[in-house]
MARBA-3410 file (N, C-alpha, C, O; in Angstrom, 1 decimal):
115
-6.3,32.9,-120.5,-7.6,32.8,-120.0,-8.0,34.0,-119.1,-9.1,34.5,-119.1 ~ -6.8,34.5,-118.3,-7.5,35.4,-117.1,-7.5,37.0,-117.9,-8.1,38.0,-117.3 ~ -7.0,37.3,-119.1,-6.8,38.1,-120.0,-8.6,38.5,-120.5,-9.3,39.4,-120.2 ~ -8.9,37.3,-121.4,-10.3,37.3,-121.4,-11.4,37.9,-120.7,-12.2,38.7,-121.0 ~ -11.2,37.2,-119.8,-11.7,37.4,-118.7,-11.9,39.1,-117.9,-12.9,39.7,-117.5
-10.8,39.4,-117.9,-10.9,40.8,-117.6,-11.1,41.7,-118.8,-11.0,42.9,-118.4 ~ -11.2,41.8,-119.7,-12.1,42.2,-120.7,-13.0,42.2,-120.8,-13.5,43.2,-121.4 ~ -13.7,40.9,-120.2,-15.0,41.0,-120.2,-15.4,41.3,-119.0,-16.5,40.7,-118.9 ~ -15.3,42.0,-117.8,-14.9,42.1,-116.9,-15.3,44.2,-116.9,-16.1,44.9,-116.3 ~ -14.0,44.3,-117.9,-13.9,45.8,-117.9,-15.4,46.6,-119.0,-15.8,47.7,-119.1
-15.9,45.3,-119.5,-16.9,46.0,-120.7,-18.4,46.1,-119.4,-19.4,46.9,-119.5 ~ -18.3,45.3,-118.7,-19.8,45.4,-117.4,-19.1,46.5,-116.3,-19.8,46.7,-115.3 ~ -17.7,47.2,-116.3,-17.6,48.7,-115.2,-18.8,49.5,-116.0,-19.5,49.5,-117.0 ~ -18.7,50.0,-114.8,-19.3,51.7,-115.4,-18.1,52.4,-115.2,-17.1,52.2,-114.4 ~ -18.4,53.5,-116.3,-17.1,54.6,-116.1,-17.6,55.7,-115.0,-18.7,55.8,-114.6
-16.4,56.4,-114.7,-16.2,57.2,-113.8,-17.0,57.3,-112.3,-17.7,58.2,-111.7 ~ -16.5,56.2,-111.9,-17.5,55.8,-110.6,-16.3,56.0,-109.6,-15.1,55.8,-109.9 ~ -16.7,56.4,-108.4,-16.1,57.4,-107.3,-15.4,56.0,-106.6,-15.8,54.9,-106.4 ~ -13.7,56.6,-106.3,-12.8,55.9,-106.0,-13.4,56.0,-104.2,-13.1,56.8,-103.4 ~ -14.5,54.7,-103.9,-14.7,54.1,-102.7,-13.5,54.1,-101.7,-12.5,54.4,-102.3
-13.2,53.9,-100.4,-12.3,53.3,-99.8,-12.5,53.4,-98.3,-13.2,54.4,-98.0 ~ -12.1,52.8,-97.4,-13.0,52.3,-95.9,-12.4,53.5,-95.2,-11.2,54.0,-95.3 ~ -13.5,53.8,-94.5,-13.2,55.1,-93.9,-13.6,56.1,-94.5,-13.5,57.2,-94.0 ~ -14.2,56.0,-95.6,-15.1,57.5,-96.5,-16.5,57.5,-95.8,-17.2,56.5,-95.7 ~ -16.8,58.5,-95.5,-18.3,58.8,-95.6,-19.0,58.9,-96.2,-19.3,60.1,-96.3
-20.0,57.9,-97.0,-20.2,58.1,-98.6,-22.3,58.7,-98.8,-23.1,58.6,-97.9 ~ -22.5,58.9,-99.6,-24.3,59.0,-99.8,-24.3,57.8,-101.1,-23.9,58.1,-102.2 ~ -24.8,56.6,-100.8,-25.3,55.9,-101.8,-26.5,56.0,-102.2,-27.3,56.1,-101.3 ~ -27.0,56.1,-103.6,-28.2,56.6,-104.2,-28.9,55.0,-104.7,-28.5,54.6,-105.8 ~ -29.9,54.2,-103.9,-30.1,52.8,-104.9,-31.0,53.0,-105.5,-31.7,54.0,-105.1
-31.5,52.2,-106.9,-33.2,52.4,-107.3,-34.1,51.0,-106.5,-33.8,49.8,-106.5 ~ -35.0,51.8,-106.0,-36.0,50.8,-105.6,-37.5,50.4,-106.8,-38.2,51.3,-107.3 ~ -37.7,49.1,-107.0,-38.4,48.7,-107.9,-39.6,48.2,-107.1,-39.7,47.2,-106.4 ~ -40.6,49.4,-107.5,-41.8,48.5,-106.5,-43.0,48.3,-107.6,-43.5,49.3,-108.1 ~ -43.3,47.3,-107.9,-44.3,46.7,-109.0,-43.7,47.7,-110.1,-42.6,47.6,-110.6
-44.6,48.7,-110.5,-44.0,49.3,-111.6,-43.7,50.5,-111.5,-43.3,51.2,-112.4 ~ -43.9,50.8,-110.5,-43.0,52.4,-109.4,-41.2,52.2,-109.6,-40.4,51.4,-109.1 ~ -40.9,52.9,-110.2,-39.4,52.5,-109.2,-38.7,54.4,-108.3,-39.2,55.5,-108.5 ~ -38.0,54.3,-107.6,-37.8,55.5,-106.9,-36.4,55.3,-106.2,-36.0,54.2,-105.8 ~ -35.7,56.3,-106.2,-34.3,56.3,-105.6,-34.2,56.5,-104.1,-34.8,57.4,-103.7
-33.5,55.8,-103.3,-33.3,55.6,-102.1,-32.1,56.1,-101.7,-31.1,55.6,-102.3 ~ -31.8,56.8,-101.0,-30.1,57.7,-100.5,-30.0,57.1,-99.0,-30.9,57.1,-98.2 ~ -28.8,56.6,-98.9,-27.9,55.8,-97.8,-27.3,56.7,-97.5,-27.3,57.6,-98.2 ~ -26.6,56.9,-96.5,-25.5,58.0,-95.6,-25.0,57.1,-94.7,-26.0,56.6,-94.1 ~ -23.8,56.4,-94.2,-22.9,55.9,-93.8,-21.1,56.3,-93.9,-20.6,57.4,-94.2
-20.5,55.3,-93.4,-19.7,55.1,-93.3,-19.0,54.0,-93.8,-19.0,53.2,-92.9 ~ -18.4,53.6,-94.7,-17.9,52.4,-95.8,-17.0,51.7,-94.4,-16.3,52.4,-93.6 ~ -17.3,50.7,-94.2,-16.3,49.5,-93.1,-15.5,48.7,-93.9,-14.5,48.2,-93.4 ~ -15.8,48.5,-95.0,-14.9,47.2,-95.8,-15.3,47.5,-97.2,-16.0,48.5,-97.5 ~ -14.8,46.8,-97.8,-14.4,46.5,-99.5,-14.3,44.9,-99.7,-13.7,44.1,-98.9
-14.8,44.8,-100.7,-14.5,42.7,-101.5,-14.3,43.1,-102.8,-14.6,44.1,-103.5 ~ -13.7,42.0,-102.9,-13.9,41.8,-104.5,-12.8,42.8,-105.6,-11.8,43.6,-105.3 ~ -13.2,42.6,-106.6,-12.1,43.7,-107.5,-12.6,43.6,-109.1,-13.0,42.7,-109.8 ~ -12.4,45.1,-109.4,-13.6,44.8,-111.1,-14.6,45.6,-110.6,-14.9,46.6,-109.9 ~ -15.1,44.1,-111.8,-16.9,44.8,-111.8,-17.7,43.7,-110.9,-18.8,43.4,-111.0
-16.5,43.3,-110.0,-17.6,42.3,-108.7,-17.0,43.3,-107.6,-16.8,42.8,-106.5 ~ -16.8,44.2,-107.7,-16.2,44.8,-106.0,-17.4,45.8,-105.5,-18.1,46.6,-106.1 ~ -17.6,45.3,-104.0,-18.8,45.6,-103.7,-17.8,46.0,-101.9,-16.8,45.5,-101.6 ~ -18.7,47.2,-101.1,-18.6,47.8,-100.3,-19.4,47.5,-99.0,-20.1,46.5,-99.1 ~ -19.3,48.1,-98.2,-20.2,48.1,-96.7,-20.4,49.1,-96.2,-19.3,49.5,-95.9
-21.4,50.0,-95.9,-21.7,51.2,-95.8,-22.3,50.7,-94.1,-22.9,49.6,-94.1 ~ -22.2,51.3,-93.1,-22.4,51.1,-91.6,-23.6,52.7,-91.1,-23.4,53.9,-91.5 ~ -24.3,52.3,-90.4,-24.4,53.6,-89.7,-25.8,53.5,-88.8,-26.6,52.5,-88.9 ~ -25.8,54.7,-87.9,-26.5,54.4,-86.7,-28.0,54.6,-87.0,-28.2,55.3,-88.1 ~ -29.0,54.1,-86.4,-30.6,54.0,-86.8,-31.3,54.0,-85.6,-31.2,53.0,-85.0
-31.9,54.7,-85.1,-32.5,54.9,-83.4,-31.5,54.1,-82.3,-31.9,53.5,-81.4 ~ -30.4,54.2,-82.6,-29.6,53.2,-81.9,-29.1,52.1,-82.0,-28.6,51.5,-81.0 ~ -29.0,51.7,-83.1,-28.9,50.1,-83.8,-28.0,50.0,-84.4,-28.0,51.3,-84.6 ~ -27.3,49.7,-84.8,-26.5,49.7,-86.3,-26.9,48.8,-87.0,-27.2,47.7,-86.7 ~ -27.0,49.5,-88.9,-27.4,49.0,-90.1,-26.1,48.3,-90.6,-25.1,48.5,-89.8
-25.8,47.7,-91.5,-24.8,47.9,-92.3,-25.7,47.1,-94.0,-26.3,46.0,-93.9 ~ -25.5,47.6,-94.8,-25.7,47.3,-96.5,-24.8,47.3,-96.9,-23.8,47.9,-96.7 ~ -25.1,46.3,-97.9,-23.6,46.4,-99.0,-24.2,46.4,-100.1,-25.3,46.0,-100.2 ~ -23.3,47.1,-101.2,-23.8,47.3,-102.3,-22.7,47.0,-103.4,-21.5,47.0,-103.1 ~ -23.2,46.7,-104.3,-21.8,46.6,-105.5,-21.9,48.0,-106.4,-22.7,48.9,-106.7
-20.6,47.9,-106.6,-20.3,49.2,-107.0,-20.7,50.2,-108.1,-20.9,51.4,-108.3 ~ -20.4,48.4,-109.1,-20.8,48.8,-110.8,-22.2,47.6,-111.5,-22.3,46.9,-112.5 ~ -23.1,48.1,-109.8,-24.6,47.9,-110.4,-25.0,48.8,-111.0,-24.6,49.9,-110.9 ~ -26.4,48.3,-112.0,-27.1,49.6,-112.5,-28.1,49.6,-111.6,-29.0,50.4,-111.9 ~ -28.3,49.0,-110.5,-29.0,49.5,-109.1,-28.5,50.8,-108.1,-29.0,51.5,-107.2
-27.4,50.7,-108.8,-26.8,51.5,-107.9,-25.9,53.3,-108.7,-24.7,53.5,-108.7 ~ -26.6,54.0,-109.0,-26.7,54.6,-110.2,-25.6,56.0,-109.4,-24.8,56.7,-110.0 ~ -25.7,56.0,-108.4,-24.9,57.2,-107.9,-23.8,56.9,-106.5,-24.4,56.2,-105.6 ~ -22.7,57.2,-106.1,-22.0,57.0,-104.5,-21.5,58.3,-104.7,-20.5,58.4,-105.4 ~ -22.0,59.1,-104.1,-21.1,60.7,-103.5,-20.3,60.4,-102.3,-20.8,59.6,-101.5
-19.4,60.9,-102.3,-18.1,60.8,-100.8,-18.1,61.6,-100.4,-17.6,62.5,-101.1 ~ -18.8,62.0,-99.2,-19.0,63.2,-98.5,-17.8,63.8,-98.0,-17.4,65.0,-98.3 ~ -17.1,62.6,-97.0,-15.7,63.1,-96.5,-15.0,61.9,-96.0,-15.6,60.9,-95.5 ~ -13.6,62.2,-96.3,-12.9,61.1,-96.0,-11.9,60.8,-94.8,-11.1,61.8,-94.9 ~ -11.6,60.1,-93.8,-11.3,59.8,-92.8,-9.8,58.5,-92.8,-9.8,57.3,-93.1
-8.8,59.2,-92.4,-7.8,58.7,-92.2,-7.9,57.0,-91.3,-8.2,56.9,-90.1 ~ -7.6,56.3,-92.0,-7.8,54.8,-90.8,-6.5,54.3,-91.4,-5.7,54.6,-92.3 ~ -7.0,52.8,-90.1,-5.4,52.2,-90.5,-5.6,50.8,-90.7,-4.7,50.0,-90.8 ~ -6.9,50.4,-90.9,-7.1,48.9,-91.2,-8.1,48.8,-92.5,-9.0,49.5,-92.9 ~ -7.8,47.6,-92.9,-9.0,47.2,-94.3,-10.1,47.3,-94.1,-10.8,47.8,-95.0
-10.8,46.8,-92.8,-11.7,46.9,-92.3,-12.0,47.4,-90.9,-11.2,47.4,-90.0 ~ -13.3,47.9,-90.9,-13.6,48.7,-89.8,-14.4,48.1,-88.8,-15.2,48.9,-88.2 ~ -14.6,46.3,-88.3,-15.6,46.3,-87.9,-15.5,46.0,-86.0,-16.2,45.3,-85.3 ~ -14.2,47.1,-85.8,-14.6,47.3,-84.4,-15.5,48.8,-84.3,-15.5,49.4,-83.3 ~ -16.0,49.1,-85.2,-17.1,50.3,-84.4,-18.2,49.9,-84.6,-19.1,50.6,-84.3
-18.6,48.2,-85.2,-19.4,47.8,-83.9,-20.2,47.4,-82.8,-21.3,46.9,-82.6 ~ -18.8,47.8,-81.9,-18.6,48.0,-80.7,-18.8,49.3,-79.8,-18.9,49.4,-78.6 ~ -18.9,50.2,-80.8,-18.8,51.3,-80.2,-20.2,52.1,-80.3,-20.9,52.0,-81.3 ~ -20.6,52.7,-79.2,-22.2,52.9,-79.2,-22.3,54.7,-78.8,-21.8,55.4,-77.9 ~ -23.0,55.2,-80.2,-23.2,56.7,-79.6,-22.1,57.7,-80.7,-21.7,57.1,-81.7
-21.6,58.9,-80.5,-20.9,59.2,-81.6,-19.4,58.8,-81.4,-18.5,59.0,-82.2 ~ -19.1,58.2,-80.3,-17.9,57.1,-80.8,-17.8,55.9,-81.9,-16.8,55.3,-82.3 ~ -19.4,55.8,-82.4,-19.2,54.9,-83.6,-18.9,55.7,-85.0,-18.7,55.2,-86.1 ~ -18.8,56.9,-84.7,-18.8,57.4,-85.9,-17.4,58.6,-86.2,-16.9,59.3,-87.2 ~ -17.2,58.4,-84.9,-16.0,59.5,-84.8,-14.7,58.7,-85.7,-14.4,57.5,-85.6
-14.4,59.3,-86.1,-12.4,59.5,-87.4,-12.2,60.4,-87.4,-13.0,61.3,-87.2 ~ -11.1,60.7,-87.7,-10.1,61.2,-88.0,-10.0,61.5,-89.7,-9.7,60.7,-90.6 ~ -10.3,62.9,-89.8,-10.5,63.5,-91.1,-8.8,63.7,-91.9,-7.7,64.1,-91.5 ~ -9.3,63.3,-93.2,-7.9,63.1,-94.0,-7.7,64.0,-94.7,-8.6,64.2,-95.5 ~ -6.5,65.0,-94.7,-6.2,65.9,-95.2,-6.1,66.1,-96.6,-5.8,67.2,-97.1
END
């Protein structure tokens, strides 16, 4: 059964889609659908977590907004979601990132760059 399944599974990936991982700094590109407009929207963040696995694995992109923190999540191998560039990647040591936040100002955003 679980064979199946991931077949059908691997035929809804998109190919060559950017190896995500918490602690990247990533630019997500979404399409926005407005009546019969549609237009692309660009995210800049920092990925806090990951779910899922396939073509249900979906991310958390975090980042600061007049002071606030955002966080969006997006799935990976939407066709909403047509582009994720990785700006730069940052050495961490947990699955998830959600003590920064806690942290206010460019301590929410400071890591440790991965060689």
């Amino acid at each position: 059964m679980s064979a199946i399944i991931e077949a059908i599974e691997k035929k809804q990936m998109k190919p060559n889609v950017a190896d995500v991982q918490v602690g990247d700094t990533v630019i997500v590109s979404k399409v926005i659908i407005e009546g019969k407009k549609q237009r692309i929207q660009k995210y800049e963040g920092v990925v806090t977590g990951t779910q899922g696995i396939r073509s249900r694995l979906s991310f958390t992109v975090r980042k600061i907004v007049d002071g606030i923190g955002v966080e969006k999540t997006y799935l990976l191998h939407s066709e909403l979601v047509p582009e994720v560039k990785i700006v730069k990647r940052a050495k961490v040591r947990r699955a998830r990132l959600d003590y920064l936040r806690d942290r206010i100002g460019t301590k929410a955003t400071r890591l440790k760059l991965r060689d």
